[in-house]
N, C-alpha and C positions, 0 to 999 in steps of 0.2 A: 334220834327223837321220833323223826318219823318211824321206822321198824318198829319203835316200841309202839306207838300210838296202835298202828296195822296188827300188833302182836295182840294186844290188852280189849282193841275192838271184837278181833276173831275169836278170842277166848268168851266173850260176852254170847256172842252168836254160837260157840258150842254150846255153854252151859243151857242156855235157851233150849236149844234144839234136843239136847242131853231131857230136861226135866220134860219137853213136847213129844218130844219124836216119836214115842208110843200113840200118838194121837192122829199122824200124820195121814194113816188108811181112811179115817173115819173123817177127818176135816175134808178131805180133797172129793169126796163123797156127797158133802153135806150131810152126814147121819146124826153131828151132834146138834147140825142147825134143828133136825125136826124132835131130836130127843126132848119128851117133857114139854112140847109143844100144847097138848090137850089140858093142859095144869094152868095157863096161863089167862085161861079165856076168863075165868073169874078174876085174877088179878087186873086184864086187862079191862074189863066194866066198871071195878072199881077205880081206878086213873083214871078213865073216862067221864065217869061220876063228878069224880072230884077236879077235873078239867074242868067241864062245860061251864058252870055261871061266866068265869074268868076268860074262856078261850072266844067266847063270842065280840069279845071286847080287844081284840090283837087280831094282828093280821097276819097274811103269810109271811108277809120279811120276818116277823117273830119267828116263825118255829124254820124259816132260814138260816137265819143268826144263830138260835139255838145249835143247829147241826155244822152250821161252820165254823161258831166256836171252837165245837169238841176237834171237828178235822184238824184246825189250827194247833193248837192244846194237846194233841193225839199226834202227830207231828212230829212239833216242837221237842215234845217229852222222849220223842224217840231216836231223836235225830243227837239231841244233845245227850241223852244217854251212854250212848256209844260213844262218848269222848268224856266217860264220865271220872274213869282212871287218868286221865293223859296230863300231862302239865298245866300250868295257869296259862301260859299263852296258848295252846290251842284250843283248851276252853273257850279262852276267850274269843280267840277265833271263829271256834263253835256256832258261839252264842250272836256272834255277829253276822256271821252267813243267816240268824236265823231271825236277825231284827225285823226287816219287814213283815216275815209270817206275825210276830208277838204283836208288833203294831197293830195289825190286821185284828188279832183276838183282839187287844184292847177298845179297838171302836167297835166292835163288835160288844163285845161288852158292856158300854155303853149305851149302845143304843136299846137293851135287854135293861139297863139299869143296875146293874149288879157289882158296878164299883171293882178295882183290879183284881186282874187273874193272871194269873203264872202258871207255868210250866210244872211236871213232876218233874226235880231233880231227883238225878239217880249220883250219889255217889260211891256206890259199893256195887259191885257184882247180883247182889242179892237184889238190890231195888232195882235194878235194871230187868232184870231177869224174871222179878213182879209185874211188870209195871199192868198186866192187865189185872193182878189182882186188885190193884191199887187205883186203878180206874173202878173198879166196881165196888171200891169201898167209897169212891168219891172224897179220896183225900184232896185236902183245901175246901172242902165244904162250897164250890161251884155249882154242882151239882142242885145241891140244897138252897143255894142263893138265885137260882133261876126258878126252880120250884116255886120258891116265895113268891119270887116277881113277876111270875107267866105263873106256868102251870103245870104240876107232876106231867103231863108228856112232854111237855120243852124239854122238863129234865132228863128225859126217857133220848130225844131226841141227839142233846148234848153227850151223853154218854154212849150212846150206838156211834156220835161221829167223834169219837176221842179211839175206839177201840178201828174205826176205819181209819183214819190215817196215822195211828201205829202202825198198821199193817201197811199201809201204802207207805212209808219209810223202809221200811222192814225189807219188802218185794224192792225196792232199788237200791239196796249194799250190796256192795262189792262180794260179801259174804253169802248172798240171798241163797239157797240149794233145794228150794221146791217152798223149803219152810210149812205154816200155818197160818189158819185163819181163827180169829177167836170168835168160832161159827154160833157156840150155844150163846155170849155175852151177846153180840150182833142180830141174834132172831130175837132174843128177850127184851132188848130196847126198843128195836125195830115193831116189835109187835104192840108192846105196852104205849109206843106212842101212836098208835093208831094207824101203822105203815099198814098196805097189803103185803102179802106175801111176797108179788110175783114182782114188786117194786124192792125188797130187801133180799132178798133170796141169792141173790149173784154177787150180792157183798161179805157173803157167808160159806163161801167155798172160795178154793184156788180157781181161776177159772182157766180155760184151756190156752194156750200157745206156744207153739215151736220155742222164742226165743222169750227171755226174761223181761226184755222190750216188751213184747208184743201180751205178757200176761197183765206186766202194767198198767200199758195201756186200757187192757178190756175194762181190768180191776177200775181206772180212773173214770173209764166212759159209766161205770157200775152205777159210779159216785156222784157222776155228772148227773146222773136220770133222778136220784133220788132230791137234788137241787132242784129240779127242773120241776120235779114233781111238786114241792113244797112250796114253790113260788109260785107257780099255776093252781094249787090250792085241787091238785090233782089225788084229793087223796080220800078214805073212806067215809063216809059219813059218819060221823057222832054216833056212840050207842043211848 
């Protein structure tokens, strides 16, 4: 049972790499982070627009929650993906190694208002091997139920940290082999919600180190700053 689980995980992680791996020169680069970069700057005045009445009235812990949400959720959807073929007990297993994270989303949740949120289940190869499509279609409508109750960058925010801890799953399987970053989804959220550059930017490439450890880690420290930032209210002013 175990071999198979190891067997039906690793095929997930070819297919992955199979549809990616053309992308691999240009992520590890950052090239896709700044691609269509110059396109953005009207979308992002428009969120901004439609932010302000609303965002003057929330605090930092809002667009906290917002990005730990998605981390959470981003996660979650990745972590149990990868046991998405395997039997009902190691699912179940799965799902349980992954309580506390869910919990965590759920008061999180909560305190944004937006009533329960779940994980992407993947039960096929194909939705596993989606999932950041399906991050940016904003399936379960999360996305759009933070919108409602913050404001289009919350949701901007939510969704930049659902495609970060995809990845930060992703970088510690057994399977990891350099991998990708979903560099252009990660500048486009990053930016629309009002981040600077030089505060999203290192979450949008592989970043350097010797061992698998030690790229994790940087990736996590990436992830720390962009927290740090959000709750210090360290971040651009209003357009």
């Amino acid at each position: 049972m175990l071999v198979a689980t190891i067997a039906l995980t690793l095929l997930y992680i070819a297919l992955q790499e199979f549809l990616l791996g053309g992308l691999n020169v240009v992520h590890r680069r950052g090239w896709m982070a700044t691609m269509f970069q110059g396109s953005l700057d009207e979308d992002s005045k428009r969120v901004a627009e439609a932010s302000a009445a609303r965002e003057v009235r929330l605090t930092p812990e809002h667009r906290l929650a917002a990005w730990a949400l998605g981390v959470h959720l981003g996660r979650v959807s990745q972590y149990l993906g990868s046991f998405g073929l395997s039997d009902s007990a190691t699912r179940q297993q799965a799902r349980a190694a992954m309580a506390g994270r869910l919990a965590a989303a759920q008061d999180l949740a909560d305190f944004l208002g937006i009533g329960p949120v779940y994980p992407l289940e993947s039960s096929t190869a194909a939705q596993f091997s989606g999932l950041t499509a399906r991050i940016e279609a904003d399936e379960g409508g999360i996305g759009a139920r933070i919108a409602e109750r913050t404001t289009p960058r919350h949701k901007h925010l939510y969704l930049m940290g659902m495609h970060v801890g995809m990845t930060l799953v992703s970088m510690q399987g057994e399977g990891w082999r350099g991998g990708t970053v979903p560099s252009q989804q990660i500048a486009r959220h990053a930016t629309l919600a009002g981040l600077a550059r030089g505060q999203w930017e290192p979450l949008a490439r592989i970043p350097g180190g010797a061992t698998q450890a030690e790229v994790v880690a940087a990736y996590e420290a990436s992830a720390r700053g962009i927290q740090q930032a959000l709750l210090s209210g360290n971040i651009p002013a209003k357009r």
